[in-house]
C-alpha positions in Angstrom: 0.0 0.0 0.0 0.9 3.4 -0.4 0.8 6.3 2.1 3.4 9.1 3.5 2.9 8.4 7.3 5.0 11.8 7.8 1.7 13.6 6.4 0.1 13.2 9.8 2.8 15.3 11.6 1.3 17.8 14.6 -2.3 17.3 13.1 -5.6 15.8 14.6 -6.7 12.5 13.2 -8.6 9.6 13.6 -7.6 6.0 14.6 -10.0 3.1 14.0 -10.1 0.0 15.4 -12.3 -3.8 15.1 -12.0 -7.1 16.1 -9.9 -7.2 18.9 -12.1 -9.2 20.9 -12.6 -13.3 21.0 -16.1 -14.4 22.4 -14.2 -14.1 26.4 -12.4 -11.5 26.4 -13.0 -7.2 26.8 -14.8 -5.5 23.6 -13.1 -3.4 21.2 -13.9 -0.4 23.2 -12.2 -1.3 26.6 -8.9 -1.6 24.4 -9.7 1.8 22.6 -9.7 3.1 25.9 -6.5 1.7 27.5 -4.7 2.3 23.9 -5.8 6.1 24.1 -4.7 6.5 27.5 -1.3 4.7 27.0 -0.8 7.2 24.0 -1.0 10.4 26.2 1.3 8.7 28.9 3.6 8.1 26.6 3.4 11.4 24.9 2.8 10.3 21.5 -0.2 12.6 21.7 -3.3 13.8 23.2 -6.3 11.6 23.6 -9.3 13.5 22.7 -12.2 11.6 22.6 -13.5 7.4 21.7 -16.6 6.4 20.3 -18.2 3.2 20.0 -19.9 2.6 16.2 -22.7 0.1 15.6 -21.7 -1.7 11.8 -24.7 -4.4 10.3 -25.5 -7.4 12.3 -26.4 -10.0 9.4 -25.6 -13.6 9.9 -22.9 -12.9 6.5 -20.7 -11.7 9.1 -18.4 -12.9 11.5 -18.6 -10.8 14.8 -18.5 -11.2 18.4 -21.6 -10.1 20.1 -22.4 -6.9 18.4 -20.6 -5.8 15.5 -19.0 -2.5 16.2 -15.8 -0.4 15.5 -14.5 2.4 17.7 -12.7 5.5 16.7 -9.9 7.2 18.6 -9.4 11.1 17.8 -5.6 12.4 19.0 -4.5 15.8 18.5 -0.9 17.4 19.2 1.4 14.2 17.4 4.8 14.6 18.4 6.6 11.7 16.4 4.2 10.0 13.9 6.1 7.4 13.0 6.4 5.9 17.2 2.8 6.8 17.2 1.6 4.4 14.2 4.4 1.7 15.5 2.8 1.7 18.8 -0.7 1.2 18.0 0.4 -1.8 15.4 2.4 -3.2 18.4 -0.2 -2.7 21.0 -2.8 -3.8 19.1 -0.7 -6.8 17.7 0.0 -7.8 21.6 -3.1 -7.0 23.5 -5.9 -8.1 20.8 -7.4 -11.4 22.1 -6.8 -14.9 20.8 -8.5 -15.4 17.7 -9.2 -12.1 16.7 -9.1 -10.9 13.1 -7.7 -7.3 14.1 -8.1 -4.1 12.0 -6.1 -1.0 12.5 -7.2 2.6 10.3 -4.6 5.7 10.9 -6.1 9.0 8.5 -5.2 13.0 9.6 -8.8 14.0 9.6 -8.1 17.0 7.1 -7.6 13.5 4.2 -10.9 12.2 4.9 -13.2 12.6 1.7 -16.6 11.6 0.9 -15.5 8.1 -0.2 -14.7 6.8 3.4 -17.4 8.2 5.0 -19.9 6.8 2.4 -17.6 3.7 3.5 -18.6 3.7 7.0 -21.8 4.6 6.0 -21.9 1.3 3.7 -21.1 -0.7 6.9 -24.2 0.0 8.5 -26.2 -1.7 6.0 -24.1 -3.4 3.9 -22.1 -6.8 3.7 -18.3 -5.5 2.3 -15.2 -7.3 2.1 -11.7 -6.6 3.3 -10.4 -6.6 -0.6 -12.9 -3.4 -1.4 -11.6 -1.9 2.6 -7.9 -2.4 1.2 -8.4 -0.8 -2.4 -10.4 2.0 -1.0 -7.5 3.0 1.9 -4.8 2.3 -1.7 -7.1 5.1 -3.9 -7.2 7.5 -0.9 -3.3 6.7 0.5 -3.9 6.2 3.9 -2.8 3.4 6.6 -5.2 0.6 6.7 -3.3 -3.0 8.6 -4.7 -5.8 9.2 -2.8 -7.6 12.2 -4.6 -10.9 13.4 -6.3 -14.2 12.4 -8.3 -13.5 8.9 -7.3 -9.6 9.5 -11.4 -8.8 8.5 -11.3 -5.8 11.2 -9.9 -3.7 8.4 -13.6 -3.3 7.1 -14.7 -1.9 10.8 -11.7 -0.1 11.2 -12.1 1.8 8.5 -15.6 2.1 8.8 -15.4 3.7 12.2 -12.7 6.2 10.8 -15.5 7.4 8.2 -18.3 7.2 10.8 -16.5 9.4 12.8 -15.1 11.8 10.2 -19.0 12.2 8.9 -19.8 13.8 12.5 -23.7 11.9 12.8 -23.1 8.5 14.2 -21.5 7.0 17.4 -21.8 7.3 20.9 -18.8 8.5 23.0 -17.0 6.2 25.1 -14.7 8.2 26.4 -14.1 12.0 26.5 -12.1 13.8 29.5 -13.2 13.0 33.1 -17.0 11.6 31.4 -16.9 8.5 33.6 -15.4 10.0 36.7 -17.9 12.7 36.5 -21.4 12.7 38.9 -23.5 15.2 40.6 -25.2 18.3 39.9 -24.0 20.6 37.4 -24.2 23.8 35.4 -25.0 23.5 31.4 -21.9 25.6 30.9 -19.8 23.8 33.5 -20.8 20.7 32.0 -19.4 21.9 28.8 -16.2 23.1 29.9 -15.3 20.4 32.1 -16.7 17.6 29.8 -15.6 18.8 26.3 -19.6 18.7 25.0 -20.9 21.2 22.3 -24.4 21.1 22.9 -26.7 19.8 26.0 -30.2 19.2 24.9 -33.5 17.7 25.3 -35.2 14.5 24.1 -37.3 17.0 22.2 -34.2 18.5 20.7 -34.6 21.6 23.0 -31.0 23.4 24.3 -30.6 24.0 27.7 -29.9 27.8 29.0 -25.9 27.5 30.6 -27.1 28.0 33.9 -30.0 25.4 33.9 -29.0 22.4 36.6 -28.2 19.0 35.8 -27.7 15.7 37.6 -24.9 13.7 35.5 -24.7 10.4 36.4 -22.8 7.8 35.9 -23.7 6.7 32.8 -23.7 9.6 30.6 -22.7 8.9 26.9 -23.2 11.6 24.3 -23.6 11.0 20.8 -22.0 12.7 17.8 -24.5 14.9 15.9 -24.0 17.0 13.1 -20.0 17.3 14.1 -21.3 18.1 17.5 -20.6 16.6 21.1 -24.3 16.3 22.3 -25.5 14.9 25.9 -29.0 14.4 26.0 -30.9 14.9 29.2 -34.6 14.4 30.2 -37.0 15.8 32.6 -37.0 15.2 36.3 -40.3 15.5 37.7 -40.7 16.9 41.5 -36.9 17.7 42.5 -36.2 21.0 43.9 -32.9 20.4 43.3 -32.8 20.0 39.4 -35.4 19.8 36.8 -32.9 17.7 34.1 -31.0 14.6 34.3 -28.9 12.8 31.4 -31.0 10.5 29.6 -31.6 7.0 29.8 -29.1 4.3 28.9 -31.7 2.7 26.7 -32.4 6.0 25.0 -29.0 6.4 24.2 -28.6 2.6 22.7 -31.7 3.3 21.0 -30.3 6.7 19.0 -26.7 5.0 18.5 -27.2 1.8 16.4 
């Protein structure tokens, strides 16, 4: 394949991962996690966000439990050459025994309208790892397959597209989200949480000072290239009228 890993120096981009897991072991999305957090230790860059996307469940298709990719956005690079060799390594090392691993690298200023039609193609459509490889060839960017049958290259790059197109995928991980419960302020929840937006189940947006109860299951979604946290209405509480919204609600808006 080709592609100029140097192109990806001190810009954001987009790392997608699939088919890390075995039928026993952590998802996809526990290892996005400890792979993003290991990359800001390290200071290969700065983790900015995870997000979990739902590809098509059809029996066609080999998955684990529910077919998804996850995305990993890093800004601030410092050597993009260690960064790329340490997520093929880690992923090579820590993906679980009979795993067909998939591992997507693309400086979000590269991706066009031909891998985000991708990713939207994975939603409801059987694809192969041959048309994943030829697409990443036409567009020059790092697409590896690592494990087993190395069919995670169709997720991978699927979740790099997903997340690129800014309307699907719910977050997994932003700064201090899952450490984060109590009542808040709409604009301190912004500011400490990284979220654009804070609206109702009626699509509604909350004034900055309106009260909220995060708890501990909050997960945004990505909407129209925003950070959104839904919340719903709290009936009788003196303390605050909103709390973030369901975990079924959330499933239900992110397949």
């Amino acid at each position: 394949m080709v592609h100029n890993e140097n192109i990806f120096q001190g810009k954001k981009f987009i790392i997608g991962i699939d088919d890390t897991d075995n039928r026993y072991s952590r998802g996809t999305g526990h290892r996005a996690r400890k792979l993003g957090a290991l990359i800001t230790k390290r200071k290969l860059g700065n983790l900015c966000s995870i997000s979990r996307h739902q590809l098509l469940v059809d029996e066609r298709i080999p998955y684990t439990s529910h077919n998804s990719s996850a995305s990993i956005v890093i800004d601030q690079v410092t050597d993009t050459e260690k960064l790329i060799s340490f997520c093929k390594k880690f992923l090579w090392w820590h993906s679980a025994i009979g795993s067909d691993t998939g591992l997507c690298i693309v400086e979000s200023s590269k991706i066009g309208k031909e891998i985000i039609d991708w990713g939207i193609r994975a939603k409801t459509e059987v694809l192969n790892k041959n048309q994943a490889h030829s697409l990443a060839e036409s567009q020059k960017i790092l697409l590896k397959g690592l494990r087993g049958e190395k069919i995670g290259v169709i997720g991978s790059l699927a979740a790099v597209g997903l997340n690129a197109g800014g309307n699907d995928g719910r977050l997994l991980w932003l700064p201090g989200m899952r450490e984060t419960e109590g009542i808040f302020s709409v604009e301190k929840i912004q500011q400490n949480l990284h979220i654009d937006e804070i609206c109702t189940l009626k699509n509604d947006i909350l004034a900055s000072e309106t009260k909220v109860y995060i708890g501990l299951w909050s997960r945004p979604v990505n909407i129209n290239k925003k950070i959104t946290l839904f919340v719903e209405e709290v009936k009788n509480n003196e303390q605050f009228q909103w709390q973030s919204a369901s975990k079924e609600f959330i499933k239900s808006i992110s397949q």
